[in-house]
C-alpha positions in Angstrom: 116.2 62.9 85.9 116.3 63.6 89.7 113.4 63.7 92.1 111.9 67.5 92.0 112.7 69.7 94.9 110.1 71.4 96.8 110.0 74.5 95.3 110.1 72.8 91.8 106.5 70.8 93.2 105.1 73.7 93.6 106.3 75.6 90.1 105.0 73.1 88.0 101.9 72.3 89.8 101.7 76.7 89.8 102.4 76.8 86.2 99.8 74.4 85.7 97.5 75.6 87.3 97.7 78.8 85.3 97.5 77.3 81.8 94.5 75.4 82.8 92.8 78.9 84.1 93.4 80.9 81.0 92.9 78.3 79.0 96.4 77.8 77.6 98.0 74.9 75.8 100.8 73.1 77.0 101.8 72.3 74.1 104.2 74.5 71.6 102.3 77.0 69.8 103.3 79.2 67.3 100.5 81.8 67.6 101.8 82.6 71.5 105.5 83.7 71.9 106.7 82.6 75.4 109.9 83.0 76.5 112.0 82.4 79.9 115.1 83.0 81.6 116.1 80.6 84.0 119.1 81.2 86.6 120.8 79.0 89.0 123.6 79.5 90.8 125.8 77.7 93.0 129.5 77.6 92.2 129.7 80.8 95.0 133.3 82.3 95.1 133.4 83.7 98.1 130.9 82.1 100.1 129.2 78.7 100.6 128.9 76.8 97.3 125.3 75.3 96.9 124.9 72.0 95.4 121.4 72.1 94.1 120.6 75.5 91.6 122.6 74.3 88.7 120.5 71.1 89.0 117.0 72.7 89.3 118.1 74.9 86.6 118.6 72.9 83.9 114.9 70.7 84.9 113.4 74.1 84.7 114.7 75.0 81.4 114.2 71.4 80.1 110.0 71.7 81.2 110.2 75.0 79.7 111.2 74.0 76.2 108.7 71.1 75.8 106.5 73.9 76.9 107.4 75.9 73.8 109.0 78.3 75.5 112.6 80.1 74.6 114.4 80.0 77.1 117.6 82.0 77.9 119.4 80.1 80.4 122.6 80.4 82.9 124.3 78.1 85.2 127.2 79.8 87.6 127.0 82.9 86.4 129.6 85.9 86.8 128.6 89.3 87.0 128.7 90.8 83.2 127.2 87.3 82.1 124.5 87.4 84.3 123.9 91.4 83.7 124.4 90.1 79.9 121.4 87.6 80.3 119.1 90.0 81.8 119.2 92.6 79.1 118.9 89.5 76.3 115.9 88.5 78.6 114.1 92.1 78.8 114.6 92.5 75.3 112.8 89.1 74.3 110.2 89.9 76.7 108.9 93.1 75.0 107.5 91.0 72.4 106.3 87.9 74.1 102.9 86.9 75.3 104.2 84.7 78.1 107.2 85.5 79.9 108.9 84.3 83.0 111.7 84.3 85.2 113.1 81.2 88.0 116.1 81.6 89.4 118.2 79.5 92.3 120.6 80.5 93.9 121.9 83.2 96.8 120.0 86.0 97.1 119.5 88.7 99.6 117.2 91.6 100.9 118.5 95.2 101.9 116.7 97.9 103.1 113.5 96.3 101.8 114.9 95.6 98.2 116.0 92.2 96.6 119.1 91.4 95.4 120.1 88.0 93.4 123.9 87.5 93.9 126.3 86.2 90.7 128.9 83.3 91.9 131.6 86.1 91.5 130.0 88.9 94.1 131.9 90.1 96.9 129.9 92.2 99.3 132.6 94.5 101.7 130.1 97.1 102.1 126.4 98.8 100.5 128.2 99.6 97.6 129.2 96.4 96.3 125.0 95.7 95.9 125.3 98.1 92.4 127.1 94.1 91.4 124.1 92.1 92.2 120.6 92.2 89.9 118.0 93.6 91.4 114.6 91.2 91.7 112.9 95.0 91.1 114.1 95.2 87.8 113.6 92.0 86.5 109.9 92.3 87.4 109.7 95.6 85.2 111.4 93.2 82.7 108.5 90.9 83.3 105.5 93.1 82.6 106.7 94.0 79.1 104.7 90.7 78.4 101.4 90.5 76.8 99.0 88.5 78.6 100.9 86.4 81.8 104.1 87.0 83.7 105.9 84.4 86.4 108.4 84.8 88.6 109.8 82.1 90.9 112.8 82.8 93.0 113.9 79.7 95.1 116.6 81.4 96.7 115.7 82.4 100.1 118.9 80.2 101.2 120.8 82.1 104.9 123.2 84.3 102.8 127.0 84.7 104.5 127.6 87.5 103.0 125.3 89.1 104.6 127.0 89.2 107.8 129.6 90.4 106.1 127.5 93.7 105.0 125.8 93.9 108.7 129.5 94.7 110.1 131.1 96.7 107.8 127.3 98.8 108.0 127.2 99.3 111.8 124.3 99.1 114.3 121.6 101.2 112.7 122.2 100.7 109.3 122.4 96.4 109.6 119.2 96.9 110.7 118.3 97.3 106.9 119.3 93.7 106.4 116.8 91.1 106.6 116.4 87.4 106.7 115.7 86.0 103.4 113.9 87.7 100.8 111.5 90.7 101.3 107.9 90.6 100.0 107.3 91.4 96.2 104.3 92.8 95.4 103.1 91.0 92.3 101.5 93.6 89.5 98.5 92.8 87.7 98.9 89.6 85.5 101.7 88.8 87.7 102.5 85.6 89.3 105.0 85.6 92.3 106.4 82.4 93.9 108.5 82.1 96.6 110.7 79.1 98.1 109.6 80.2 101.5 107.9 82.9 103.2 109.0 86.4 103.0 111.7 87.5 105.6 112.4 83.3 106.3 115.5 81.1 105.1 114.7 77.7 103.2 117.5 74.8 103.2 119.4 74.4 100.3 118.5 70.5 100.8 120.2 67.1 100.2 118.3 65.9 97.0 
């Protein structure tokens, strides 16, 4: 198995952390239902292909199901698989105690809201966002857990397409476009973690 990244240091040492505060086992259990989706996404279509999601993905999902956790997971994901995912995801998490969410991969922030970006997006002008999932409603998806909900997005990666948006928007709308990810405000019982800080680009990396 390969060396974790830096954002997968800080997920498992997160996750952790948690279990050992609310007293969880880490360990399978059959009285807890926890389930997972976990995204990455790299094989880019019409942008810069990233080498690493696919990879972080599948370590993810692997530490997941020792954890006991089900885990609905996608590598390279087009737009009606991903969508597909998602509402498998949000219906699993209505009846979980423990549900959580990673994904890698290109993402984006417009006027303040978070987008994650399938490998087969194109992204000509605003309207070409309705392709992309929003990070909004996968928290909503989130708190239909029980007791502890985790989201980790490692993909605050400098976004091409992004430019692309800024032009076709014009000078006071591409003002609306932001550097990396914008902040989410984590709900109660809600754990947020982010590859980098809010509004700031992380490397994709070498590893």
């Amino acid at each position: 198995m390969r060396a974790p990244s830096g954002i997968l240091r800080h997920f498992f040492l997160t996750l952790l952390a948690l279990w050992l505060s609310l007293g969880l086992s880490l360990t399978p259990a059959s009285a807890e239902t926890r389930v997972a989706l976990v995204i990455g996404n790299g094989a880019y279509v019409s942008t810069a292909q990233l080498p690493n999601p696919s990879h972080d993905a599948e370590d993810v999902a692997a530490s997941l199901k020792r954890s006991g956790f089900e885990v609905f997971q996608g590598i390279d994901l087009r737009q009606a698989d991903m969508q597909d995912l998602t509402i498998r995801f949000s219906r699993a998490a209505s009846r979980a105690d423990v549900a959580m969410f990673y994904y890698s991969g290109h993402a984006m922030q417009y006027n303040g809201v978070n987008y994650l970006m399938p490998v087969d997006a194109v992204l000509t002008d605003e309207a070409d966002l309705k392709r992309f999932v929003r990070v909004d409603d996968i928290v909503n998806d989130l708190q239909q857990a029980k007791n502890l909900r985790i989201l980790v997005l490692d993909s605050c990666r400098d976004n091409p397409l992004a430019e692309t948006l800024k032009r076709s928007a014009g000078s006071t709308r591409a003002a609306s476009i932001g550097r990396g990810l914008s902040k989410v405000e984590a709900p109660r019982g809600t754990i947020v973690s982010f590859s980098t800080q809010s509004g700031q680009v992380a490397a994709d990396g070498t590893g």
